[in-house]
KOLMI-246671 format. One line per 2 residues: number of its first residue (from 0); their letters; for each residue x, z, y of C-alpha. Coordinates in steps of 0.05 Angstrom, whole numbers, plus 5000, padded with zeros to 4 digits. Layout:
NUM = A = X Z Y | ...
This chain:
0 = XX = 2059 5476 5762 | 1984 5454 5736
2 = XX = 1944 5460 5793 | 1888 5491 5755
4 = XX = 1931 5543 5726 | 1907 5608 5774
6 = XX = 1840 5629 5789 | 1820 5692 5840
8 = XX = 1753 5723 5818 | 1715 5738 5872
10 = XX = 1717 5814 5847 | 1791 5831 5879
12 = XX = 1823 5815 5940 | 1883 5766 5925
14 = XX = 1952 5816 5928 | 2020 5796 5927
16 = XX = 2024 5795 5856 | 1975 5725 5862
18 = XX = 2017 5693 5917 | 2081 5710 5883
20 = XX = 2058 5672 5811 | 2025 5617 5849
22 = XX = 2082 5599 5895 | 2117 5533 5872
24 = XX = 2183 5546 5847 | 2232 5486 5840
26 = XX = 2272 5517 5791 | 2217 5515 5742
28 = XX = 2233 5468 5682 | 2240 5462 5609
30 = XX = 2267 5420 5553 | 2267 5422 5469
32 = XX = 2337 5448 5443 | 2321 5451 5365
34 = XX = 2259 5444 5314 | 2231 5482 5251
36 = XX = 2203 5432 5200 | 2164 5476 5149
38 = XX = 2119 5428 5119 | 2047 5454 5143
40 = XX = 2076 5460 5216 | 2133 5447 5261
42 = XX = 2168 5500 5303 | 2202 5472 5375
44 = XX = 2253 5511 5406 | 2255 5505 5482
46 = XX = 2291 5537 5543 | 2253 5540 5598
48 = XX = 2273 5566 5674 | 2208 5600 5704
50 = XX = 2239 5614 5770 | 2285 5653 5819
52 = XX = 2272 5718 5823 | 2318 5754 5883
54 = XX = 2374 5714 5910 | 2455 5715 5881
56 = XX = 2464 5765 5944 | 2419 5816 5910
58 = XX = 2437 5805 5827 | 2486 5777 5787
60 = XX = 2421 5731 5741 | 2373 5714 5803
62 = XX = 2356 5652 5753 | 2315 5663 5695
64 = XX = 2314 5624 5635 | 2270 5641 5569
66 = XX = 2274 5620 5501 | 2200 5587 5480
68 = XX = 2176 5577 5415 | 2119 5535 5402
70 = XX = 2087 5533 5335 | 2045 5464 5321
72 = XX = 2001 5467 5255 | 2001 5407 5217
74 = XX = 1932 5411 5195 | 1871 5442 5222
76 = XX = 1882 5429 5297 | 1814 5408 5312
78 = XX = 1786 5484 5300 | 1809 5511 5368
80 = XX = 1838 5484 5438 | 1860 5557 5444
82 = XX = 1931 5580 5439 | 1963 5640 5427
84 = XX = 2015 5667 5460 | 2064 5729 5439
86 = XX = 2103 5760 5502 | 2170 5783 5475
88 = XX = 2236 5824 5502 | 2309 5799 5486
90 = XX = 2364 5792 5525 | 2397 5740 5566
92 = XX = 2458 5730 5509 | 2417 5732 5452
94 = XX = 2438 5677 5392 | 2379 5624 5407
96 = XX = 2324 5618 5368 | 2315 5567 5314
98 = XX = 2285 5595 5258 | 2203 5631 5268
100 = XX = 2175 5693 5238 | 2143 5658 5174
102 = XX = 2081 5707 5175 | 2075 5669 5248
104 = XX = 2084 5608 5214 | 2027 5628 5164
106 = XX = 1974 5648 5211 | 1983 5581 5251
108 = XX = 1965 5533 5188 | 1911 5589 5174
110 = XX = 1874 5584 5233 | 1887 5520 5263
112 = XX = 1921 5540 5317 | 1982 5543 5364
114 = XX = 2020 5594 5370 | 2082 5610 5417
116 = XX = 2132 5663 5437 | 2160 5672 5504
118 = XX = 2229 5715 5506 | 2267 5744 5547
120 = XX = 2212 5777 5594 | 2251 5808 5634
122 = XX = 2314 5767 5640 | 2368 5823 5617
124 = XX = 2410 5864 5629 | 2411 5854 5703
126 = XX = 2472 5870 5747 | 2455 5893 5822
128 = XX = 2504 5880 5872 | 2493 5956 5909
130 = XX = 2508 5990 5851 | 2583 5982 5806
132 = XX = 2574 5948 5738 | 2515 5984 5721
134 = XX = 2478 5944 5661 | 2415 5950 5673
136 = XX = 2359 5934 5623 | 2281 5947 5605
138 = XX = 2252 6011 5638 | 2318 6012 5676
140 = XX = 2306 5941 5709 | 2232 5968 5720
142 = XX = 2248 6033 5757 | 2304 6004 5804
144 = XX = 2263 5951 5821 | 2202 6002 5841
146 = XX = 2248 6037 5886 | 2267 5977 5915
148 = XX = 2201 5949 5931 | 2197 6022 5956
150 = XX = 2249 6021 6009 | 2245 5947 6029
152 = XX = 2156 5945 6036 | 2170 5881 5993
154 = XX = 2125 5886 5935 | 2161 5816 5920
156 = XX = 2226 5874 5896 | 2183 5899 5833
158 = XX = 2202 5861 5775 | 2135 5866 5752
160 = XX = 2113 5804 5795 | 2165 5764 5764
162 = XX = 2149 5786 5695 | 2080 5763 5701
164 = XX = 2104 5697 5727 | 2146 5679 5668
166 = XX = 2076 5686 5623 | 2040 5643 5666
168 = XX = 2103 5587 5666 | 2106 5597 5591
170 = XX = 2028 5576 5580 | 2044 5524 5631
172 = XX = 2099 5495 5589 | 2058 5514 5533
174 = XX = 2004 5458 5553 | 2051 5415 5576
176 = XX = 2094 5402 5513 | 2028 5415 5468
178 = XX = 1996 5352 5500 | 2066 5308 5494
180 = XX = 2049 5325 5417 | 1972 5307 5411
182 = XX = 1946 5368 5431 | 1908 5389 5482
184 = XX = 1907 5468 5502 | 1853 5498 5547
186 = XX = 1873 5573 5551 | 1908 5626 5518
188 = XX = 1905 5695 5475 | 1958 5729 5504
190 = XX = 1990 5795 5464 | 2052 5838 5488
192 = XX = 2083 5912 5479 | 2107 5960 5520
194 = XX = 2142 5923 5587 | 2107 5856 5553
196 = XX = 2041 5899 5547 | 2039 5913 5625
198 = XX = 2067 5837 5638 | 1991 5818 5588
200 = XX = 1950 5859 5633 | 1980 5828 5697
202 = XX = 1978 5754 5670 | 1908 5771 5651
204 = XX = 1895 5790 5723 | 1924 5732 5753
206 = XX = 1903 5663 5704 | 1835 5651 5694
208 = XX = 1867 5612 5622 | 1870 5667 5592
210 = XX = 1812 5684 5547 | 1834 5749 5508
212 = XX = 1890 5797 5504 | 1916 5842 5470
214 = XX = 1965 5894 5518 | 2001 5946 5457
216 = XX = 2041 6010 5476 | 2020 6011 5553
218 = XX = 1979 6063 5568 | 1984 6077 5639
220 = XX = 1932 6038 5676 | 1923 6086 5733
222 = XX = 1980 6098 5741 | 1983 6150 5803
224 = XX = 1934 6196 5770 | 1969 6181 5696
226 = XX = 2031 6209 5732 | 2010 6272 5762
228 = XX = 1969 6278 5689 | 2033 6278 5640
230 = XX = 2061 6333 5694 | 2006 6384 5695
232 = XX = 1996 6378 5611 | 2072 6379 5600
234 = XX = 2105 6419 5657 | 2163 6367 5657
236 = XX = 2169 6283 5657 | 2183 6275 5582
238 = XX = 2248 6241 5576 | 2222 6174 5557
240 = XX = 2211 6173 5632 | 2274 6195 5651
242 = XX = 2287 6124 5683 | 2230 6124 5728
244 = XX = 2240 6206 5748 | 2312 6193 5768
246 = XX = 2281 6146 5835 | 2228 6197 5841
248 = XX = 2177 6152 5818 | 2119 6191 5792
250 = XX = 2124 6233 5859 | 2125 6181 5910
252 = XX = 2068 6140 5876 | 2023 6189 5915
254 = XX = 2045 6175 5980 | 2008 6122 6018
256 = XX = 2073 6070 6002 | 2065 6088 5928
258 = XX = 1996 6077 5936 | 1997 6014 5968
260 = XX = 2047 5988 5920 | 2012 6003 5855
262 = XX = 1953 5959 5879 | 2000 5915 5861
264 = XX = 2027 5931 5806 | 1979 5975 5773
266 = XX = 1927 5936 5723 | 1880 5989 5742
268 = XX = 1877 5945 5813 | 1855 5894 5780
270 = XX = 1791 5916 5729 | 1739 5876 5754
272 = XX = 1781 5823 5736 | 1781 5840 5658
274 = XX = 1724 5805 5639 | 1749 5773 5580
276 = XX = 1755 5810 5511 | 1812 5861 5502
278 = XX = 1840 5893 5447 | 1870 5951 5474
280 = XX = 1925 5977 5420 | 1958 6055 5435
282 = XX = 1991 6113 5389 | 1971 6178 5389
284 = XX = 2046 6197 5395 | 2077 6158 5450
286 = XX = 2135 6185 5484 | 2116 6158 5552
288 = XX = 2042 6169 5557 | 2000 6234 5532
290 = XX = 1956 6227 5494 | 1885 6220 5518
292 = XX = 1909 6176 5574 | 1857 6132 5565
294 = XX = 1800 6175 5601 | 1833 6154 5665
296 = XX = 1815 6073 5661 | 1780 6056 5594
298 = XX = 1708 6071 5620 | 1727 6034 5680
300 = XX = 1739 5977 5649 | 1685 5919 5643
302 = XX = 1648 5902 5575 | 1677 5868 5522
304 = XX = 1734 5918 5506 | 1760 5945 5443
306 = XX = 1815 6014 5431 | 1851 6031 5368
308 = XX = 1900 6096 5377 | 1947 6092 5312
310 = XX = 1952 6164 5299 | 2016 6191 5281
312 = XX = 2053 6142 5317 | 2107 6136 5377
314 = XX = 2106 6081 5423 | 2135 6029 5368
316 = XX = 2075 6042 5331 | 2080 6027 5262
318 = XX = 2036 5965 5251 | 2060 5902 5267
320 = XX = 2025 5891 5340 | 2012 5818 5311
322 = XX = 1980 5834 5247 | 1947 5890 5278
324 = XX = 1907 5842 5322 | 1900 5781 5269
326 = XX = 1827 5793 5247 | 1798 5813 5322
328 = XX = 1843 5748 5348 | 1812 5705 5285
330 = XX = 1732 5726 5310 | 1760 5714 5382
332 = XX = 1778 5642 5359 | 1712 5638 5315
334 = XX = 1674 5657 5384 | 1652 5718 5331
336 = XX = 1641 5789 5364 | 1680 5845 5324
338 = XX = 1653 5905 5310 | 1660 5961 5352
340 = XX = 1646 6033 5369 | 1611 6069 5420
342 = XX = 1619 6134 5427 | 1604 6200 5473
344 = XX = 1624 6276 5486 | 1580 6327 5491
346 = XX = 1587 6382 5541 | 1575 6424 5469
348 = XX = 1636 6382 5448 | 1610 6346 5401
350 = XX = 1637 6270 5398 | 1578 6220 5378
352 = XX = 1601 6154 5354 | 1558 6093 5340
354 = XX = 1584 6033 5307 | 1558 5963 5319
356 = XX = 1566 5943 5253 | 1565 5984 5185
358 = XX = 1646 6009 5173 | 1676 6017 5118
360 = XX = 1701 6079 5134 | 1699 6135 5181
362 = XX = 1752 6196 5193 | 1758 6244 5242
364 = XX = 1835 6251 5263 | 1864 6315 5292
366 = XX = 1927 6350 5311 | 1938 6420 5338
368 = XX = 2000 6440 5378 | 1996 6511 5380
370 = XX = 2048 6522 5430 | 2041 6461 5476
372 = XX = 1988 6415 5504 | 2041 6355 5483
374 = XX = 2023 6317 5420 | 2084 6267 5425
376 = XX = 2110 6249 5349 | 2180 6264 5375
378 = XX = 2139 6339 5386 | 2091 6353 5329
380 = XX = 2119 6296 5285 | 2064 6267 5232
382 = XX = 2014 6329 5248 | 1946 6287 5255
384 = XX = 1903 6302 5194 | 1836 6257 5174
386 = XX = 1778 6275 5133 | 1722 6229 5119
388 = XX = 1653 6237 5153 | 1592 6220 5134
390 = XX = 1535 6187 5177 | 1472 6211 5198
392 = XX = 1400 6187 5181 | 1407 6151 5239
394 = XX = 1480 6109 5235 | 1509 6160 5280
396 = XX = 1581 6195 5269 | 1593 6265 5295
398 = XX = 1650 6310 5297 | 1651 6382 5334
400 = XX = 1719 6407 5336 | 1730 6476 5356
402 = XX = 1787 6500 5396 | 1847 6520 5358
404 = XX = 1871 6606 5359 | 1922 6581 5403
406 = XX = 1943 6523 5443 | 1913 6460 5441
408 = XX = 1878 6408 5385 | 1870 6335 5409
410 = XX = 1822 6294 5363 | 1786 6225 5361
412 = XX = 1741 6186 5308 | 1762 6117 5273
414 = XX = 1723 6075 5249 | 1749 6016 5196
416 = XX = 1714 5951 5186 | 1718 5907 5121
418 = XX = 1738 5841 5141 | 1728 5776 5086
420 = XX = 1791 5742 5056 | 1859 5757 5037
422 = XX = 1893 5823 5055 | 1954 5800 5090
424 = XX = 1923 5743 5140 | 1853 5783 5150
426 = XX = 1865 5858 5152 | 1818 5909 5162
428 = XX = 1796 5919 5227 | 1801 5986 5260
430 = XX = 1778 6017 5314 | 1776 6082 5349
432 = XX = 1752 6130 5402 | 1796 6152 5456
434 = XX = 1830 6207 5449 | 1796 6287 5464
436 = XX = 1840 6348 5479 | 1807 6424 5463
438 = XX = 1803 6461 5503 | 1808 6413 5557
440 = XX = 1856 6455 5601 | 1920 6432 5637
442 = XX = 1976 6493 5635 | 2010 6457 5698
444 = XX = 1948 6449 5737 | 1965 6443 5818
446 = XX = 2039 6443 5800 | 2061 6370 5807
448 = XX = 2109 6342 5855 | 2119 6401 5890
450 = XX = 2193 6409 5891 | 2196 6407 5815
């Protein structure tokens, strides 16, 4: 383990999420099974074991082993001593890597830069020895390990922790190997979805290395409130969720175990730590979160921050997360500031937006559900609508939505940036507001987890 790996701001009281990643593990090692030659770079394929996580008593893979691919640019390597690294899912039998994504490839000899993928975050599927072959993978994993931590008072049981140490081993490794080849790393841009997207906010918590990140698809920082939320708009847990309901999850969060265990696990804990740029990446559609779930920790979070909501999208989204981020990464790497939006309701209901910069482009977004306060795509489908707006004298966007003859219209502004150089390696950036519901009403209101 580097020894200058972790860093504890002074802004949160270490947790057992710190003492977990920055425990020595002797397990931890690593070692080159294949290579990529391209030309302008070289791809190495490595397996590396971050650590144990439980013992053989508890599950059937207590040891967990990653693929790691590190991208080294032939050319250009004296533009950055930062790295990025890509958080990625998989499974535990997967054919091993040995070829990489050539648009990853691409970007690398662009920008100068390393770039790696981590797999197999979490280990899976996962076998538990109290339960009888049950194959347990991704939210399943998450849940049963929640329930655990719930039972035990071991926060140590939430997979989460483990998770977050397998990112910090990976930029560990990441350093390691990089300097056996010439080059020196210094710290990270770290990007993941979904699971991976909660694993980025945690590793971001926990390693002072990394400078940026980019969590996609994970929109539930705060999470207690985000929980009790979803039930009063919906009336119900939608199914994506069904993993998490079936341990009573969302309902014993509130309880002062829950409670105690999500400043753990909850990246909300942690926001005075997020003082490094983010590029926060949601749909308007996901099946897990509704849809303006970012009023519950996006103001709360510190300065520089950026939010993009990909309207009529589920929680796949439909941009590549990568490509997504490529232009806000490149000005990250540049030590450039993207553009970015400001932006305010009214108590008319009137949403003001000011952009830093002048965009391209500006469209209000909207979407009525006339029956339901629920605007997942597996719902309304591809309902959001855009027209253009114009600004005012003064650079200022606004948008007054009125409330729809029935049920309820969520809305939000996007801004889109033109960014120099060609289309496929420097997309436009986009930006958005967070998401606004009208009227701003919750049918379920006082209803949750009360024998539901």
């Amino acid at each position: 383990m580097l020894l200058t790996s972790l860093s504890l701001t002074a802004l949160a009281e270490e947790t057992a999420l710190d003492r977990y990643v920055a425990r020595d593990d002797p397990n931890y090692a690593y070692t080159e099974y294949a290579s990529q030659d391209d030309g302008l770079y070289t791809a190495h394929f490595l397996t590396m074991t971050s650590q144990q996580w439980r013992s053989a008593s508890e599950v059937d893979w207590p040891i967990w082993t990653h693929e790691l691919a590190i991208v080294i640019p032939r050319v250009g390597l004296d533009k950055t001593d930062t790295a990025v690294l890509l958080i990625d899912g998989g499974d535990n039998n997967d054919t091993p890597m040995d070829e990489i994504d050539p648009l990853i490839g691409a970007v690398a000899v662009a920008r100068g830069v390393v770039i790696a993928v981590v797999r197999q975050v979490p280990n899976q599927p996962l076998f538990f020895t109290d339960e009888d072959g049950v194959a347990r993978k991704e939210d399943a994993i998450l849940a049963y390990s929640l329930d655990k931590a719930l039972d035990t008072g071991d926060p140590e049981w939430a997979v989460h922790l483990a998770m977050t140490k397998a990112a910090v081993r990976a930029m560990d490794t990441i350093q390691k190997f990089s300097e056996s080849k010439g080059k020196i790393i210094k710290d990270f841009i770290v990007l993941g979805g979904s699971k991976r997207g909660w694993t980025t906010w945690l590793t971001g918590a926990v390693d002072h290395r990394v400078r940026a990140m980019v969590p996609a698809s994970i929109d539930m920082l705060n999470l207690g409130q985000q929980f009790i939320h979803h039930w009063e708009a919906y009336g119900f847990y939608a199914p994506a969720l069904d993993d998490y309901v079936a341990f009573d999850l969302p309902c014993r969060m509130q309880t002062p175990e829950g409670q105690a265990l999500l400043q753990v696990i909850d990246p909300y804990a942690y926001r005075d730590r997020y003082t490094m740029p983010k590029l926060i990446l949601n749909s308007t559609g996901d099946q897990f979160f509704t849809s303006d779930s970012s009023r519950f920790h996006y103001a709360d979070l510190p300065e520089p921050k950026w939010l993009r909501y990909a309207p009529n999208t589920d929680h796949k989204q439909n941009d590549d997360v990568i490509r997504a981020a490529l232009s806000w990464i490149d000005d990250v790497l540049d030590n450039k500031t993207s553009p970015n939006l400001q932006w305010k309701l009214s108590p008319r209901g009137v949403l003001w937006v000011r952009p830093s910069a002048t965009p391209k482009e500006v469209r209000l977004w909207q979407a009525t559900n006339p029956e339901a306060r629920d605007f997942r795509l597996e719902e309304i489908g591809a309902g959001w609508t855009s027209q253009i707006l114009q600004p005012r004298r003064n650079g200022l966007y606004a948008a007054r939505v009125r409330p729809p003859a029935a049920g309820w219209t969520a809305f939000m502004i996007e801004a889109t940036f033109d960014v120099a150089g060609p289309e496929e390696l420097n997309p436009d950036q986009v930006y958005t507001t967070g998401v606004q519901v009208i009227p701003d009403t919750l049918p379920y209101q006082g209803t949750a987890c009360r024998n539901e």
